[in-house]
N, C-alpha and C positions, 0 to 999 in steps of 0.2 A: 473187865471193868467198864463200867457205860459213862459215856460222854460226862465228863465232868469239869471246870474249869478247876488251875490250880487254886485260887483263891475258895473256894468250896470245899475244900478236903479238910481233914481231921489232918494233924501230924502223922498217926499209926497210919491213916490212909495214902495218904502221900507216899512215907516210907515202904510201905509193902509195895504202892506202882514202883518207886526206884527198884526197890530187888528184884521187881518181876523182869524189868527192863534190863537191867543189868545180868540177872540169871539168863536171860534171850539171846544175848550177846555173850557171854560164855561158853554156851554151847554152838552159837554159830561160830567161833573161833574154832573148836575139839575139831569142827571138818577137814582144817588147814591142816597139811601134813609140816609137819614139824622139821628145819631144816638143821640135818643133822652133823655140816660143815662145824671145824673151829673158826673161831674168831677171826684165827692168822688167814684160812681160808678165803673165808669173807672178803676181808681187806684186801687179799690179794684179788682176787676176783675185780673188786671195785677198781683198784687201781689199774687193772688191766683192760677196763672197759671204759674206764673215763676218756674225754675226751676232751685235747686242750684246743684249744684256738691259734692260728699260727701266729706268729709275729706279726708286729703291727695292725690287728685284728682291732676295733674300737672295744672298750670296757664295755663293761653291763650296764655300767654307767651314763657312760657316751650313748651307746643306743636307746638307753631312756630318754635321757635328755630329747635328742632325737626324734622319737616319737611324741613326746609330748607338745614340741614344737610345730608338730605335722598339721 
């Protein structure tokens, strides 16, 4: 497609850049291997790698405030 602004396009022309755009992005996803974990999996996973803050730690809050004040 050669340089065009959107305001210059037909609707059908516009529409066809979306799907071209959109079909580009489809197939760049097909690369990603597919994670073959369940759900419970996942979750466990997540929970096992989070990490908490110890006590008395400032909020996410607090440290914004925080910097905002800096």
């Amino acid at each position: 497609m050669t340089d065009r602004q959107v305001s210059e396009m037909t609707i059908e022309t516009l529409k066809e850049f979306v799907r071209e755009i959109v079909d580009e992005q489809l197939k760049r996803r097909q690369h990603f291997r597919q994670d073959e974990r369940s759900v419970e999996e996942v979750l466990t996973t997540m929970d096992r790698i989070r990490w908490t803050p110890p006590p008395g730690s400032p909020t996410t809050l607090e440290l914004l405030r925080e910097a905002r004040e800096q």
